[in-house]
TIVO-2410 file (N, C-alpha, C; in nm, 3 decimals):
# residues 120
REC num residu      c1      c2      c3 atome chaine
REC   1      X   8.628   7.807   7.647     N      A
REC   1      X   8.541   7.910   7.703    CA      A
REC   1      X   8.586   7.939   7.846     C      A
REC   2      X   8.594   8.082   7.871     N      A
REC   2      X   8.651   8.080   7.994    CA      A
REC   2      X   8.472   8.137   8.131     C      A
REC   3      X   8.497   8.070   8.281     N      A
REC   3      X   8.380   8.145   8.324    CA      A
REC   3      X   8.451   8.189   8.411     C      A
REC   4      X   8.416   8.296   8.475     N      A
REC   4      X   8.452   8.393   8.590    CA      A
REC   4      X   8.343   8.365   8.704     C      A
REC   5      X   8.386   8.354   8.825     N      A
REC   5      X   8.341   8.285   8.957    CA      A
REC   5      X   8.382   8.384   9.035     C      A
REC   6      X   8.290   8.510   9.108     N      A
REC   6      X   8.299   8.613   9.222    CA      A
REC   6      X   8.285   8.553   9.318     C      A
REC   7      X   8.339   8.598   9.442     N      A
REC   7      X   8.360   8.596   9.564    CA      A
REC   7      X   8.366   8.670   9.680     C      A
REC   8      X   8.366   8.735   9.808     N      A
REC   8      X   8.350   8.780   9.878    CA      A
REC   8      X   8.332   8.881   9.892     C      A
REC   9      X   8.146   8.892   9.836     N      A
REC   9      X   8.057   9.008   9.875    CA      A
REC   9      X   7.945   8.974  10.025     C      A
REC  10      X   7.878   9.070  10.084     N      A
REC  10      X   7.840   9.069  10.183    CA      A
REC  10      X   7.793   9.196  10.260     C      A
REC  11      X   7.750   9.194  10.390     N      A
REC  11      X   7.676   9.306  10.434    CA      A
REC  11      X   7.818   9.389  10.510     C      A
REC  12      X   7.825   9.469  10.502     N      A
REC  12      X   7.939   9.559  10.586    CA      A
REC  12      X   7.887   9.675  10.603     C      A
REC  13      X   7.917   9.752  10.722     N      A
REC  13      X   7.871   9.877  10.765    CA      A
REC  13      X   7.960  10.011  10.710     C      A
REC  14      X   7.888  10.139  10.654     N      A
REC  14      X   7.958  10.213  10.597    CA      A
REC  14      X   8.048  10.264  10.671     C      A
REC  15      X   8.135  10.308  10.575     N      A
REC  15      X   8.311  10.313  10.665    CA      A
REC  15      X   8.417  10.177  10.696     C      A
REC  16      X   8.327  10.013  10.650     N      A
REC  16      X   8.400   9.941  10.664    CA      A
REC  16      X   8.469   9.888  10.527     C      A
REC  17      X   8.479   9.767  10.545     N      A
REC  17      X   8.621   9.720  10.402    CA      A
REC  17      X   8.545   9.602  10.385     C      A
REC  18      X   8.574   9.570  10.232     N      A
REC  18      X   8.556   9.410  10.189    CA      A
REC  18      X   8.669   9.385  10.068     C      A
REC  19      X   8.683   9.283  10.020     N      A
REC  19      X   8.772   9.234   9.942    CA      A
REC  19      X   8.691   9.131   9.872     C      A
REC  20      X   8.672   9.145   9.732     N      A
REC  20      X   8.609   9.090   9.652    CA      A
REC  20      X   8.750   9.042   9.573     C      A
REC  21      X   8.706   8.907   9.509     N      A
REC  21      X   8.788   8.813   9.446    CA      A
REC  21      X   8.719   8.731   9.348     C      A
REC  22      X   8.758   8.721   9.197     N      A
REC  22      X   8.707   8.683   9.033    CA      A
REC  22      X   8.830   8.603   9.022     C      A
REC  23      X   8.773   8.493   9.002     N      A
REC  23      X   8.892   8.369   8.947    CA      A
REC  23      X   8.829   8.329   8.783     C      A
REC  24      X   8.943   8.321   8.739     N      A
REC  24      X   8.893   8.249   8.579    CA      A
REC  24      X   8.963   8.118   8.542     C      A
REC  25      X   8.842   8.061   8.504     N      A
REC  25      X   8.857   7.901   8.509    CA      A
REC  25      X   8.828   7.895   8.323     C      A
REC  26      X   8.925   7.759   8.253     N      A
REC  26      X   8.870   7.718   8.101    CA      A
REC  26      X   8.949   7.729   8.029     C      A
REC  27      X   8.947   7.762   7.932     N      A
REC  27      X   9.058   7.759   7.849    CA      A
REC  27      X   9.081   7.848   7.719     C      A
REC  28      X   9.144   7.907   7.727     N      A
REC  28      X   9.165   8.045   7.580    CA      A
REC  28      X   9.290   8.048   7.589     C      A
REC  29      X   9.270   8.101   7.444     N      A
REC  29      X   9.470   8.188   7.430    CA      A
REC  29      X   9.490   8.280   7.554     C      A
REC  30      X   9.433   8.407   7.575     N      A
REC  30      X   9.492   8.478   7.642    CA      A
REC  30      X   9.354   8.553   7.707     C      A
REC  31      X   9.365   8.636   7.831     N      A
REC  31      X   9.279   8.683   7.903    CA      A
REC  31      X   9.384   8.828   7.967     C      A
REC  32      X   9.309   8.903   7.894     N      A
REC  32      X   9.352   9.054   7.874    CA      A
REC  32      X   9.321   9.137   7.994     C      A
REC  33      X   9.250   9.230   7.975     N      A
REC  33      X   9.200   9.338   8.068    CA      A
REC  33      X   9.073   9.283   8.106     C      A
REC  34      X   9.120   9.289   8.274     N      A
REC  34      X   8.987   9.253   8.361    CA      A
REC  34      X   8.929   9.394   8.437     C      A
REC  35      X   8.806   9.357   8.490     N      A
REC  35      X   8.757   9.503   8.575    CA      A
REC  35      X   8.624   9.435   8.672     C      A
REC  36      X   8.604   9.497   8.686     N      A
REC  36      X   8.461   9.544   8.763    CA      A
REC  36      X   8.366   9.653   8.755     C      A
REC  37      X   8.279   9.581   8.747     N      A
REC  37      X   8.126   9.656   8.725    CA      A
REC  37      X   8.039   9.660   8.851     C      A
REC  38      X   7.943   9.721   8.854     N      A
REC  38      X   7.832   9.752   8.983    CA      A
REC  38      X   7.758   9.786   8.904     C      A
REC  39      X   7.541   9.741   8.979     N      A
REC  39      X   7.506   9.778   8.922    CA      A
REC  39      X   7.382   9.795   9.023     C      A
REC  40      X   7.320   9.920   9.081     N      A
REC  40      X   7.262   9.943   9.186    CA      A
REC  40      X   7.133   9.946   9.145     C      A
REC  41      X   7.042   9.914   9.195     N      A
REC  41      X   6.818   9.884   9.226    CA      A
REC  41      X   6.809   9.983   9.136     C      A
REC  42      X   6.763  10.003   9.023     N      A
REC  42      X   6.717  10.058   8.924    CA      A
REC  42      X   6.797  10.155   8.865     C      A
REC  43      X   6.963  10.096   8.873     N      A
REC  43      X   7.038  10.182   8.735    CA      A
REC  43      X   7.116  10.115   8.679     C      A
REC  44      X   7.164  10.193   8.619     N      A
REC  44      X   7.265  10.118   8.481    CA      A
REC  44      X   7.339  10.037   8.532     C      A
REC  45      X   7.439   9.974   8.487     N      A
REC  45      X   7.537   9.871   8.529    CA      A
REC  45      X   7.655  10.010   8.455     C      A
REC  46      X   7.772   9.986   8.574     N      A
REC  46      X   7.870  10.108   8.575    CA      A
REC  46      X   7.982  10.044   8.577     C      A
REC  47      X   8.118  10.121   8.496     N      A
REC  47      X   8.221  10.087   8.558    CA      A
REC  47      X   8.287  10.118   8.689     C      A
REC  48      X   8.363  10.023   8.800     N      A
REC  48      X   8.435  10.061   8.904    CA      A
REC  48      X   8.597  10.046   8.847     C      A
REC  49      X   8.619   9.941   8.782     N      A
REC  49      X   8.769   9.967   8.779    CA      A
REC  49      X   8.799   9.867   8.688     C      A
REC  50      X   8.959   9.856   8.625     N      A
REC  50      X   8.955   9.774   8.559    CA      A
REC  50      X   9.132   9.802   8.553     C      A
REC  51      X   9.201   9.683   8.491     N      A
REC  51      X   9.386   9.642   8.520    CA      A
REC  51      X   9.365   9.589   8.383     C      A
REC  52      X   9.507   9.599   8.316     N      A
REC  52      X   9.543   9.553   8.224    CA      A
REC  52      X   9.658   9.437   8.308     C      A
REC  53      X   9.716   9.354   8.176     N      A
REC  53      X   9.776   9.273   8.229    CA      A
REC  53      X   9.888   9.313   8.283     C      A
REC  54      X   9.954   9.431   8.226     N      A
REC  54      X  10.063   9.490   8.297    CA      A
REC  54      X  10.070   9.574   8.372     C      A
REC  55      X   9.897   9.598   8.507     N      A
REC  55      X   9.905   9.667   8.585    CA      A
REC  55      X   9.820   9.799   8.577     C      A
REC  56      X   9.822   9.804   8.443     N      A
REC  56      X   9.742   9.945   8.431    CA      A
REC  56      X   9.628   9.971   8.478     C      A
REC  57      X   9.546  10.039   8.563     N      A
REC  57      X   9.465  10.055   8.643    CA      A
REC  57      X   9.384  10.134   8.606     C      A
REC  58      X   9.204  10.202   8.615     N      A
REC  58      X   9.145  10.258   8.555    CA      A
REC  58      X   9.040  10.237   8.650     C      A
REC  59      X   8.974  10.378   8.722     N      A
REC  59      X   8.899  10.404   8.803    CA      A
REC  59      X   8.770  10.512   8.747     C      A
REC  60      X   8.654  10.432   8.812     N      A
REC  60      X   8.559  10.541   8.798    CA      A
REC  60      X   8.601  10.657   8.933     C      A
REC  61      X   8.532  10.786   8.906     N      A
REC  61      X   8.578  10.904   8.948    CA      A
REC  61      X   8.516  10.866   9.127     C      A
REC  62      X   8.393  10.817   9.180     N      A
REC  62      X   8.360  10.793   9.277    CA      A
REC  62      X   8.426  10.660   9.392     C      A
REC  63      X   8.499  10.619   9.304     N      A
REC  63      X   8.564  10.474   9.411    CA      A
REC  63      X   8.764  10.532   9.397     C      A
REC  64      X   8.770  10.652   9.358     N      A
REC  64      X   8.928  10.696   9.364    CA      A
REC  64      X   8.948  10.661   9.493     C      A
REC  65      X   9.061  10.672   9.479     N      A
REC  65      X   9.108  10.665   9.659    CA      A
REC  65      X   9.025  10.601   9.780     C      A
REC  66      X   8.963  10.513   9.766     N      A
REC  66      X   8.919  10.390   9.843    CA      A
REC  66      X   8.880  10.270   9.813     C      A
REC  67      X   8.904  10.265   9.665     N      A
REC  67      X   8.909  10.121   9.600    CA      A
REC  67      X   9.040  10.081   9.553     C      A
REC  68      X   9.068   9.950   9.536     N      A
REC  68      X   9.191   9.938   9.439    CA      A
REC  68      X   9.166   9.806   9.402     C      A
REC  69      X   9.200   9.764   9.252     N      A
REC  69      X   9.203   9.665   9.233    CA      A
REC  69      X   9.329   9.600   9.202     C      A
REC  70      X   9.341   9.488   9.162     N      A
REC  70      X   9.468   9.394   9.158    CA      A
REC  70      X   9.458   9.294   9.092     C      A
REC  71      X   9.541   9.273   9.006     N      A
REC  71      X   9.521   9.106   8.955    CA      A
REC  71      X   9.637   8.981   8.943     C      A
REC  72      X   9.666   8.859   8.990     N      A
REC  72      X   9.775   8.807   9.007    CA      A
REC  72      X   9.738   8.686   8.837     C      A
REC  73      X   9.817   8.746   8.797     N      A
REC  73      X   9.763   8.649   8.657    CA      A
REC  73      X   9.822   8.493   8.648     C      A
REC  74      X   9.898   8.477   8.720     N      A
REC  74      X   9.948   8.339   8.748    CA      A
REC  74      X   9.789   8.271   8.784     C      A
REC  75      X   9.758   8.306   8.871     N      A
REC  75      X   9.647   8.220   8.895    CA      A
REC  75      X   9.486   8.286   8.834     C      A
REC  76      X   9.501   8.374   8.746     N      A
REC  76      X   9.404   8.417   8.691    CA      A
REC  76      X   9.282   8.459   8.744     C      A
REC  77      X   9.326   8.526   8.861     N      A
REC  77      X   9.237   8.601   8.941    CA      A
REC  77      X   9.251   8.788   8.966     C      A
REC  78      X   9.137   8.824   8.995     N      A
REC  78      X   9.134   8.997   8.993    CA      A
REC  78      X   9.078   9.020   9.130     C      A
REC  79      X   9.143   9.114   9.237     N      A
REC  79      X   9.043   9.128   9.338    CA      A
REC  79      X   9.055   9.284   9.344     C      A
REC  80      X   8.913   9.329   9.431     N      A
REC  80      X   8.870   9.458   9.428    CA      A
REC  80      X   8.841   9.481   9.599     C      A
REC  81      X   8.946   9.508   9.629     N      A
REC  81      X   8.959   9.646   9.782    CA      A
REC  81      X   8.905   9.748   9.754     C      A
REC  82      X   8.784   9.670   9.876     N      A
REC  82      X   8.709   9.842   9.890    CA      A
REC  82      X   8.689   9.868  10.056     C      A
REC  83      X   8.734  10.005  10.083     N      A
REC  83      X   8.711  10.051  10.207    CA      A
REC  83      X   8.669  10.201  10.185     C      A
REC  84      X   8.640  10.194  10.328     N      A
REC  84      X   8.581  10.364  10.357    CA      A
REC  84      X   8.413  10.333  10.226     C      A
REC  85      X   8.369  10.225  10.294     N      A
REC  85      X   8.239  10.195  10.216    CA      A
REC  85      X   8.131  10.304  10.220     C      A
REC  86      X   8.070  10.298  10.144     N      A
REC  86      X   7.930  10.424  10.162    CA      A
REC  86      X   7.816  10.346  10.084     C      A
REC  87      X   7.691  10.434  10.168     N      A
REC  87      X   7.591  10.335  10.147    CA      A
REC  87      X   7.562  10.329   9.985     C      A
REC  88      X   7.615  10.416   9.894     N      A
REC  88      X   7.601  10.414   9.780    CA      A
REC  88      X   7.680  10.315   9.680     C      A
REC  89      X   7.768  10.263   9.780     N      A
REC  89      X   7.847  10.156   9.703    CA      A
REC  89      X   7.744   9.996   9.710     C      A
REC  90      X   7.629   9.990   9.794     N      A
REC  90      X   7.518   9.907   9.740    CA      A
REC  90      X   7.519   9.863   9.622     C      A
REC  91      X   7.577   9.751   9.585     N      A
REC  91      X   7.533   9.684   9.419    CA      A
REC  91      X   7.558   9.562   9.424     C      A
REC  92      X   7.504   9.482   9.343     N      A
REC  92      X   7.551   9.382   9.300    CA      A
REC  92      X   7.719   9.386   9.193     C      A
REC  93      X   7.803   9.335   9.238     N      A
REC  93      X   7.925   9.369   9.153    CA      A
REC  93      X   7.961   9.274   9.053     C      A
REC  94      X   7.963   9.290   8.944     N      A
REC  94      X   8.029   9.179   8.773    CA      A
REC  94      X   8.132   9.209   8.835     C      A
REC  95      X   8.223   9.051   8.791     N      A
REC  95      X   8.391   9.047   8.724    CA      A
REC  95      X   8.373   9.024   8.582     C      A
REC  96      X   8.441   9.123   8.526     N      A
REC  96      X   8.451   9.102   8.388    CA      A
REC  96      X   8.659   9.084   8.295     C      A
REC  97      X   8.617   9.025   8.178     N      A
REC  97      X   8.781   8.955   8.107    CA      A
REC  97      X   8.784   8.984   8.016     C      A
REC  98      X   8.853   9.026   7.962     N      A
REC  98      X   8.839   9.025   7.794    CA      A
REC  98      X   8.933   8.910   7.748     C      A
REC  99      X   8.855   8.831   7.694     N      A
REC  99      X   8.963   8.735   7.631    CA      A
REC  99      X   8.983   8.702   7.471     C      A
REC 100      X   9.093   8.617   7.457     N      A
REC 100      X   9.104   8.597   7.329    CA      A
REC 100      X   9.104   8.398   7.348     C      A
REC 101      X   8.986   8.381   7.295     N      A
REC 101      X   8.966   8.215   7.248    CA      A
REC 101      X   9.052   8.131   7.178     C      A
REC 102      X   9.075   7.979   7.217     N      A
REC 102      X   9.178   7.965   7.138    CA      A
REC 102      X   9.181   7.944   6.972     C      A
REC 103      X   9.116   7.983   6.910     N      A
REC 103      X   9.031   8.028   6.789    CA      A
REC 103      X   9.089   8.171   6.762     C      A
REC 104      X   9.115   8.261   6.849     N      A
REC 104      X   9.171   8.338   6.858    CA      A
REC 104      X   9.032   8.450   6.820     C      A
REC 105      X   8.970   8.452   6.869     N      A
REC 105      X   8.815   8.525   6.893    CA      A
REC 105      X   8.797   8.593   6.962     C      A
REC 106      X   8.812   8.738   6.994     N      A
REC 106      X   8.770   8.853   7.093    CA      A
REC 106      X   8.635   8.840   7.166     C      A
REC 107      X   8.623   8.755   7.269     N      A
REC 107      X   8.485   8.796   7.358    CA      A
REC 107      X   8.507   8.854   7.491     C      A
REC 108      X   8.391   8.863   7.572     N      A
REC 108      X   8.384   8.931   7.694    CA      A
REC 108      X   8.287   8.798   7.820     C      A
REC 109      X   8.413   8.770   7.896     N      A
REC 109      X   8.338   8.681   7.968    CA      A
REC 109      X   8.304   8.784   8.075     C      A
REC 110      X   8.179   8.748   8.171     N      A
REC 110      X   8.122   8.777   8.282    CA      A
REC 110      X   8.097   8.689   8.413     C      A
REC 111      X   8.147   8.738   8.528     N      A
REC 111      X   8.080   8.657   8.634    CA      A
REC 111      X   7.941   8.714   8.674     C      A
REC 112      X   7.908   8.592   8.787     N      A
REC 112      X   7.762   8.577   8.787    CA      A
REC 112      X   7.706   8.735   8.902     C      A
REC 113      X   7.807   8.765   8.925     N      A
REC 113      X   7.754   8.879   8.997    CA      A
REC 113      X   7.755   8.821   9.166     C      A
REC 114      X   7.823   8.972   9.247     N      A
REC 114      X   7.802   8.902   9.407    CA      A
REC 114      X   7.756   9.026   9.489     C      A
REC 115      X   7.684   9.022   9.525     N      A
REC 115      X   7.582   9.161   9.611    CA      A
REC 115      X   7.703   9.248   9.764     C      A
REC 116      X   7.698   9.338   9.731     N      A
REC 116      X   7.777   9.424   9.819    CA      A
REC 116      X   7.641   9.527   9.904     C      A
REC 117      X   7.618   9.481  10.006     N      A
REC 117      X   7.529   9.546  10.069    CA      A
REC 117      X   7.545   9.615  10.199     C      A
REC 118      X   7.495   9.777  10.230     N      A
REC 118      X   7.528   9.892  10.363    CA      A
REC 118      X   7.460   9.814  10.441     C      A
REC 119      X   7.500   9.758  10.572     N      A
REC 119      X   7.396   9.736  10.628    CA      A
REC 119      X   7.373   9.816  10.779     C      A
REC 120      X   7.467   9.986  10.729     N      A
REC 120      X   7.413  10.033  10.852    CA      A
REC 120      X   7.258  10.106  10.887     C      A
***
């Protein structure tokens, strides 16, 4: 079972930068396409972005060109650069994996979620 462990969310003022970081810890065959989710005080949970293992990249239309994500699969981590913040980028943010178990079983692991908050 693999778990995903987020990392460096926090208060930043709009117009500034943070760098969020999802490590995956456990054990499966393989761990596919990772991303990120947000999910702001009374709405849906959304996609922000998401990498395949060979790079392929996939953006919601509002975080173009001031987000980017990345993933170094050696160490089985995904991180999400975000600058030029706006107060609408407020959410709590998922790391999410798609993996394959060593059973060879298609699930979807989730981290526990890490709060990205405007605090101008």
């Amino acid at each position: 079972q693999v778990q995903l462990v987020e990392s460096g969310g926090g208060l930043v003022q709009a117009g500034g930068s943070l760098r969020l970081s999802c490590a995956a810890s456990g054990i499966a065959f393989s761990i596919n396409d990772m991303g990120w989710y947000r999910q702001a005080p009374g709405k849906q949970r959304e996609l922000v972005a998401t990498i395949s293992t060979g790079g392929k990249t996939n953006y919601a239309d509002s975080v173009k060109g001031r987000f980017t994500i990345s993933r170094d699969n050696a160490k089985e981590t995904v991180y999400l650069q975000m600058s030029s913040l706006k107060p609408e980028d407020t959410a709590v943010y998922y790391c999410n994996a798609d993996v394959i178990s060593i059973v060879r079983t298609p699930t979807r692991a989730w981290g526990q979620g890490t709060q990205v908050t405007d605090s101008s």
